[in-house]
C-alpha positions in Angstrom: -59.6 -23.5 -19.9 -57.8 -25.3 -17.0 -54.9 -25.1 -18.1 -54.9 -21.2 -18.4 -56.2 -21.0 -15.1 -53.6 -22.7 -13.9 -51.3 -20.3 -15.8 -53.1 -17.7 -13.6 -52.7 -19.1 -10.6 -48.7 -19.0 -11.5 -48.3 -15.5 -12.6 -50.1 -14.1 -9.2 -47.3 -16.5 -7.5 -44.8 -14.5 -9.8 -46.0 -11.7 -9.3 -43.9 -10.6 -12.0 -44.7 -7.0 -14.3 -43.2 -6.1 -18.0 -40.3 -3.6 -17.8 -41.3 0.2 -19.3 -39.5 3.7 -19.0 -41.6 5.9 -16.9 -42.0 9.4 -18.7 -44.2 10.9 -17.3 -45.1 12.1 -13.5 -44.7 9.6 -10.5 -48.1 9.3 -9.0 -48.6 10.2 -5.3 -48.6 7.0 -2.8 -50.5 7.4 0.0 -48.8 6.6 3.0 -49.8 6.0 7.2 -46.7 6.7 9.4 -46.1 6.3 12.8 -43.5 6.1 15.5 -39.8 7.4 15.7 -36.3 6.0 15.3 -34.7 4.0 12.0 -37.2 3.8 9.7 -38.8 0.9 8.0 -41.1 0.9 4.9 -43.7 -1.5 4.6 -45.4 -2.1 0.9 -48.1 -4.7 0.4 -48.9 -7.3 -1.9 -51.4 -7.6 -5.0 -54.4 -7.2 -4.3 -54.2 -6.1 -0.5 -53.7 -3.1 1.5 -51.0 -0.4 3.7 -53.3 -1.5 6.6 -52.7 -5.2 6.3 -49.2 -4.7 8.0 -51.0 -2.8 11.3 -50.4 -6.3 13.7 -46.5 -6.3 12.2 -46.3 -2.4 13.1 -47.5 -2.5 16.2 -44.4 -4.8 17.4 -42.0 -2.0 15.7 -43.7 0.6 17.0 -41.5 1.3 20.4 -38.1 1.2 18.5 -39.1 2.4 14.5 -40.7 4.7 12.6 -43.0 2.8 10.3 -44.1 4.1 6.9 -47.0 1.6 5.3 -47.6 2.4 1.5 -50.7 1.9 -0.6 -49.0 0.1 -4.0 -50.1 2.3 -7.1 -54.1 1.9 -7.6 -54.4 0.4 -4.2 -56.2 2.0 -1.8 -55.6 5.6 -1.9 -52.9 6.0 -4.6 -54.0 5.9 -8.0 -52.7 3.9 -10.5 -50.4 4.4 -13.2 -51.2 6.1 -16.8 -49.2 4.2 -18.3 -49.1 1.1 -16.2 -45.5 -0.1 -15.5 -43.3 -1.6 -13.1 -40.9 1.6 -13.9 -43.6 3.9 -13.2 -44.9 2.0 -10.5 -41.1 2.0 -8.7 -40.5 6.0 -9.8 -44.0 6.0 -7.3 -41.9 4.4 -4.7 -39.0 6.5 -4.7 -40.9 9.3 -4.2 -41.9 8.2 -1.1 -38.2 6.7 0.0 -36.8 10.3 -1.3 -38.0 12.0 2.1 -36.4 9.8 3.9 -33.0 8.9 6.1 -31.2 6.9 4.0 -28.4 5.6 5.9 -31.4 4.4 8.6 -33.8 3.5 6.3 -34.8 -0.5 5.5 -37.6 -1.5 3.4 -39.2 -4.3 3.6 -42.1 -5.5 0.4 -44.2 -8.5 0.0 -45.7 -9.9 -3.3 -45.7 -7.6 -6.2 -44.4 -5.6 -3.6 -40.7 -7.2 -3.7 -40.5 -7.2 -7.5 -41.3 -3.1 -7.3 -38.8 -2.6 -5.1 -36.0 -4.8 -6.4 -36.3 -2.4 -9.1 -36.2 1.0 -6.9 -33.2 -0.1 -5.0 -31.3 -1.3 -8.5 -32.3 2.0 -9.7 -32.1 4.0 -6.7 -29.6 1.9 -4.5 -28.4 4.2 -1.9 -32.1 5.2 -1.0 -32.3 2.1 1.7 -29.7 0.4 3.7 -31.5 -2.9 3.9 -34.2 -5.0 1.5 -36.4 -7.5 2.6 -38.6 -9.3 0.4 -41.6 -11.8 1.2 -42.7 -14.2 -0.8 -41.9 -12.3 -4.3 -40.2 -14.0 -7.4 -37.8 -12.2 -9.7 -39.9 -13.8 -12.6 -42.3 -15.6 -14.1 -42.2 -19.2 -13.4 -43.9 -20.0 -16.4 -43.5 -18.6 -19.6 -46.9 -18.7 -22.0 -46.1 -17.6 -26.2 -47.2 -14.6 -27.4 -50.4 -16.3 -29.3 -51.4 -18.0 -26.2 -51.2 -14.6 -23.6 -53.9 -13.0 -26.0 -56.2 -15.8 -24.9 -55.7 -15.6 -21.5 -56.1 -11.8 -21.4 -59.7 -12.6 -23.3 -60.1 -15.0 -20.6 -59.1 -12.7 -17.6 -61.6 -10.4 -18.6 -64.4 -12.5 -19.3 -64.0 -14.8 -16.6 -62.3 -12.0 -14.3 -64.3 -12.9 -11.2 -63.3 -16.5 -11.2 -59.9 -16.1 -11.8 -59.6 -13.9 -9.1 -60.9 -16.6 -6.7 -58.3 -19.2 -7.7 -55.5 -16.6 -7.7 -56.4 -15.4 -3.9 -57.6 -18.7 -2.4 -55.0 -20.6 -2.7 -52.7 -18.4 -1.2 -54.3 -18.7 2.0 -53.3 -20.5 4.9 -56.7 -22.5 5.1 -59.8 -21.7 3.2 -61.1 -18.9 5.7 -57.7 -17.1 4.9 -58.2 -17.8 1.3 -61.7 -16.2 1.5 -60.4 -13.4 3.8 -57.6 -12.5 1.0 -60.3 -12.6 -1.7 -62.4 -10.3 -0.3 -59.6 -7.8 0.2 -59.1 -8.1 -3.5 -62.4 -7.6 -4.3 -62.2 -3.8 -2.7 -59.5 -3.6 -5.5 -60.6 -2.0 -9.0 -60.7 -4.9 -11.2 -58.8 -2.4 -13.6 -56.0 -2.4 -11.2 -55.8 -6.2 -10.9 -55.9 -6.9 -14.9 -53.1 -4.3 -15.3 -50.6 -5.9 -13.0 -51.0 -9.2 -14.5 -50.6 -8.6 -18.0 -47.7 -6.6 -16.7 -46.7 -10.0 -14.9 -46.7 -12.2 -18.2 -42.2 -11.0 -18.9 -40.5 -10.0 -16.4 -36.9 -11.1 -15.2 -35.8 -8.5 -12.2 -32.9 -10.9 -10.9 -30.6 -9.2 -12.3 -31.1 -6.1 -9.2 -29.7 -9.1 -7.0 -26.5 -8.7 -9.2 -23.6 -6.2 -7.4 -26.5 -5.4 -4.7 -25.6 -2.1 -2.5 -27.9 -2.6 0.2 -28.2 -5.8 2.4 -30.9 -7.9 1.3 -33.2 -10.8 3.0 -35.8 -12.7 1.4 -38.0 -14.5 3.5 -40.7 -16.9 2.5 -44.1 -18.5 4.6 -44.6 -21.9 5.3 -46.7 -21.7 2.3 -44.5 -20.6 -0.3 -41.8 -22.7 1.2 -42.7 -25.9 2.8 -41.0 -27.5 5.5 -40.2 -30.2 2.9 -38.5 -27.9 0.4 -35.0 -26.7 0.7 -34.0 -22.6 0.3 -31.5 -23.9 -2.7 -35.7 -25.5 -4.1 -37.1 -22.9 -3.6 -34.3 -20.2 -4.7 -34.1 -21.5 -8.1 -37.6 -21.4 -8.2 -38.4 -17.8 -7.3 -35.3 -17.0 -9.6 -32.8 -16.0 -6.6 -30.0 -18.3 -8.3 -27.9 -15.5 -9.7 -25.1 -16.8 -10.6 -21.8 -15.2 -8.4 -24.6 -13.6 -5.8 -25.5 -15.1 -2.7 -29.0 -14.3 -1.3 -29.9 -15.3 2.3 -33.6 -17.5 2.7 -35.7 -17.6 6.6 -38.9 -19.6 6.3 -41.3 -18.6 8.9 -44.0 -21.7 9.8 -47.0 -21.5 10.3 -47.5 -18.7 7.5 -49.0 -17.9 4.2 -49.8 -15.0 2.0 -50.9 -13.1 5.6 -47.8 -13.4 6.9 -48.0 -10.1 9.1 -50.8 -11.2 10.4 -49.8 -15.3 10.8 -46.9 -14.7 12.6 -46.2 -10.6 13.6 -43.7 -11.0 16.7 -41.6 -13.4 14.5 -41.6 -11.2 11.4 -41.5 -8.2 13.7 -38.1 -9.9 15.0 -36.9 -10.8 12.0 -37.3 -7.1 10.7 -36.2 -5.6 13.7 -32.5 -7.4 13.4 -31.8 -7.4 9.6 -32.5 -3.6 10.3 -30.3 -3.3 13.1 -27.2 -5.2 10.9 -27.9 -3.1 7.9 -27.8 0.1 9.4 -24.5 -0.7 11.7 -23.3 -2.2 8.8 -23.1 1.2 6.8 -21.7 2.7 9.9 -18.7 1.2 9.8 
């Protein structure tokens, strides 16, 4: 049993989802949006909240307008019938559809990132800029078709625990950890067990491949450790595309509440991809 709930604890790194055409109508995102000049979209990770990003917002308040999105069955925006990263992105570019595109950045954390590496390779002139925090391209750990049966038994027999490991240890301490779970706990358990059996195949590095829109990933002191080079942790979170080169900023002092950790530095950070993407498009 361990060992699968170690395999856990690795997809919900991943944060990975199983590739599927969406056929039938997007569902509606719900959205909180403030403030004027170039935009900036803010989507959440697994298991969180739009509202999560409020102490990152505030900082781009006086010089953006800031769009915060509820990922599908989140919040206010229901989920998926059939579940899929397809489906879940089509959600996305619903939202990204009524706005500026040549001012437009988004910026996605988690689960978040790997939904909209997928938008932009579908859609890629609906942004000018893509940030993503902590978010693979895939799973770090493959588990055989026999053996994903077993842990999908698991996951919903032993749902509760599960979910402990998965959102503990991405805190930045254990009062983080238990700050995260209880977010996730607000979350239908539904929701949860549909994203990761989504996140057992997936491979989205190939959206980094002939890119249109500038991209930025940037990682927290607790996905990437002051110990741990960006070419370590690259080729872990499956950035090493061959013939593409993808930019890395660690920001200490961080973990999976990143907006929250640290808000005037990732507010900064934010602030001037935005500003070279745009002016970038410009000329």
């Amino acid at each position: 049993m361990r060992r699968f709930l170690t395999m856990s604890g690795l997809i919900a790194a991943t944060l990975g989802v199983a590739l599927a055409v969406a056929d039938v109508t997007p569902v509606t995102l719900k959205t909180t949006e403030f403030g004027h000049g170039p935009t900036v979209v803010l989507l959440h990770a697994l298991g969180s909240g739009r509202m999560v990003w409020m102490p990152t917002a505030r900082k781009l308040l006086a010089g953006h307008h800031v769009v915060m999105v509820d990922l599908p069955g989140h919040g206010d925006s229901p989920l998926p019938d059939p579940f899929s990263l397809a489906s879940c992105a089509a959600a996305l570019d619903q939202v990204l559809a009524k706005l500026p595109p040549d001012s437009t950045v988004l910026v996605a954390h988690g689960f978040g990132g790997l939904i909209s590496l997928e938008e932009v390779k579908a859609h890629p002139d609906r942004v000018r800029g893509l940030i993503v925090i902590d978010g693979a391209t895939k799973s770090m750990m493959k588990i055989p078709d026999q053996q994903q049966e077993y842990f999908l038994q698991m996951l919903d027999t032993n749902y509760e625990n599960m979910l402990k490991m998965m959102m503990i240890r991405q805190g930045r301490d254990s009062t983080q950890g238990l700050e995260l779970l209880a977010t996730a706990q607000q979350v239908p358990p539904a929701t949860v067990k549909a994203y990761i059996k989504a996140a057992l195949n997936v491979d989205a590095s190939g959206a980094l491949k002939d890119m249109k829109p500038a991209f930025l990933f940037v990682g927290s002191s607790r996905l990437w450790p002051d110990t741990t080079t960006w070419a370590g942790v690259s080729k872990q979170l499956g950035y090493d595309v061959a013939g593409v080169t993808v930019n890395g900023r660690r920001v200490k002092d961080s973990a999976a509440l990143i907006m929250k950790d640290q808000p005037d530095t990732l507010a900064a950070i934010i602030d001037q991809f935005a500003a070279r993407a745009i002016a970038a498009k410009k000329k």
